[in-house]
N, C-alpha and C positions, 0 to 999 in steps of 0.2 A: 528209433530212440532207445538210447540205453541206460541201465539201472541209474547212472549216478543221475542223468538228464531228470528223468523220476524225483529222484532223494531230491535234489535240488529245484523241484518247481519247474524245470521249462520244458516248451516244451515246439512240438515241429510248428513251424507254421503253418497253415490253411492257403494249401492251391489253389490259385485260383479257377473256377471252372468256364470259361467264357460261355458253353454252351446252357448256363443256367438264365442268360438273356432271351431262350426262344423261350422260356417259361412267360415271357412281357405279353405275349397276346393272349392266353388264356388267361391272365390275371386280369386285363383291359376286358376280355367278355367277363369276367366276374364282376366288374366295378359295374358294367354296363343292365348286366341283369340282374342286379340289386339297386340298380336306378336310381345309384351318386353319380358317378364319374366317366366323363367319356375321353376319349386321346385326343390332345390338340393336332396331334401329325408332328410335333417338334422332338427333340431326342439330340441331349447331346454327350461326348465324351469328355473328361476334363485332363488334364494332364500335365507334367512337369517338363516343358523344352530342356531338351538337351542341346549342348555344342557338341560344335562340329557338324559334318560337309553330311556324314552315313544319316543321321538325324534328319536333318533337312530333306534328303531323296527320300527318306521314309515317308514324312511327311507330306510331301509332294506328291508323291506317287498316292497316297492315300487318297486325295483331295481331286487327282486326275482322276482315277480309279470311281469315285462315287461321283461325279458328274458327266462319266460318258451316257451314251446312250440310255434314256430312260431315266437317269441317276438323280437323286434329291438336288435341292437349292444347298449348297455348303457354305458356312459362313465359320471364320475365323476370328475368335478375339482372345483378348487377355482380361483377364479379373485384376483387383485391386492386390492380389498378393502373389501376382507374379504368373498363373498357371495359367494354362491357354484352355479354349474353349473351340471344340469343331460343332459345328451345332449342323445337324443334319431337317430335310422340312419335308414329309411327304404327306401324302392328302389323309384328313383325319382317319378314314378307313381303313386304312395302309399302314396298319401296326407292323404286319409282319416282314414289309417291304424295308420299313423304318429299323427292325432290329436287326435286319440282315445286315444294315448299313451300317451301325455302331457294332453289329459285332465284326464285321470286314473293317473297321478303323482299331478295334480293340486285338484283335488278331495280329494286322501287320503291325503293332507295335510290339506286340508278344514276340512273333514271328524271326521278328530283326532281335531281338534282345533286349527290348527296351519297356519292358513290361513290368519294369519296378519304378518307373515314372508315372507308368498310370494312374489315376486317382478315385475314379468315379464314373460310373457313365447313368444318364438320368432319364427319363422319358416323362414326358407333362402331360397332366389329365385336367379335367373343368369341369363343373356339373353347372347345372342351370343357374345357379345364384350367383356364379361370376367367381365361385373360392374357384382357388388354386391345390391340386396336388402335385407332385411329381415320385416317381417311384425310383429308387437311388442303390445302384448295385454298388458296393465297395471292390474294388478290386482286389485288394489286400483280405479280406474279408472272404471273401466268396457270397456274401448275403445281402440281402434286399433289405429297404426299409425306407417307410413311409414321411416324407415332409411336405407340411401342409403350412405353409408362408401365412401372413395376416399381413402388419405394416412393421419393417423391420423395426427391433428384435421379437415381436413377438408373430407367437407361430400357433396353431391350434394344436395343443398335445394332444386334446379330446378325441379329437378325426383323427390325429395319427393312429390311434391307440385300436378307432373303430376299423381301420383300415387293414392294420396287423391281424388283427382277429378275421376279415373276411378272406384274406388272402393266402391265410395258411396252410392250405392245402395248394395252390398253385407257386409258390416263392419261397426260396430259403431264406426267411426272414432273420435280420440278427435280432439276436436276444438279448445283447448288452445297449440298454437306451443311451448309455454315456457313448456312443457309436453310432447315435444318430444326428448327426453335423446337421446343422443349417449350411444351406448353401443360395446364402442372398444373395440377388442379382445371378443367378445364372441363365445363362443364355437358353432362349425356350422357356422359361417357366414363368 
């Protein structure tokens, strides 16, 4: 970045770092041993379909690739404004089996080039009273951050806020809350 980028406010964007997803299991023994939240086993990516043929085999090959041998339940949908949803399901235990699998789908889209389509990749937790969390990496962002659903539009900002505070030493949490999207109706949550 150079002086005039300075003088004028901009500035580089924030890499994204995909390996800041294996941070997802010691954050899930965090939630666990302060005895809120435990992982549903669900975990999904979110992202913007591209055209064209190269797009598709990407995607294809992804969705081969994590239901071979051993591999999660893959489910594909669309949301209401357009972006698709790969939701991946391994057994609640199996955090780490679960991230290897969103970051193996967040990768080959990197991988091919198509890593400015991504959106989000999310993982859902539940504590005994039946709320809902899910823990939400930006892609564009490089950071983590907490949404705790109610009945849409409203959401518990209270737990988000207790959430951010216990996590901060495991997750690059973002720090601009106009950066924390709802993302109602996502698949897994």
């Amino acid at each position: 970045m150079g002086l005039l980028d300075t003088l004028l406010g901009r500035s580089k964007p924030v890499q994204p770092n995909l390996d800041q997803l294996f941070g997802l299991p010691s954050a899930a023994l965090t939630l666990e041993v302060n005895g809120t939240f435990r992982p549903t086993g669900y975990g999904s990516v979110c992202y913007r379909k591209a055209e064209g043929v190269a797009f598709s085999q990407v995607e294809s090959d992804v969705e081969e690739l994590l239901e071979g041998i051993d591999g999660p339940e893959v489910q594909v949908s669309k949301d209401k404004y357009g972006y698709t949803w790969l939701l991946c399901q391994r057994a609640q235990d199996d955090m780490t089996s679960l991230v290897n699998d969103l970051h193996a789908v967040n990768s080959a889209l990197q991988d091919n080039l198509f890593g400015p389509y991504l959106l989000c990749t999310l993982v859902s937790f539940q504590d005994d009273r039946g709320r809902k969390l899910a823990l939400i990496y930006l892609y564009k962002q490089g950071t983590f951050y907490p949404f705790a659903p109610l009945t849409e539009p409203q959401r518990d900002n209270t737990l988000e806020l207790q959430i951010k505070s216990q996590l901060g030493n495991d997750l690059r949490l973002e720090k601009d809350l106009s950066r924390w999207f709802p993302v109602w109706g996502a698949p897994g949550l």
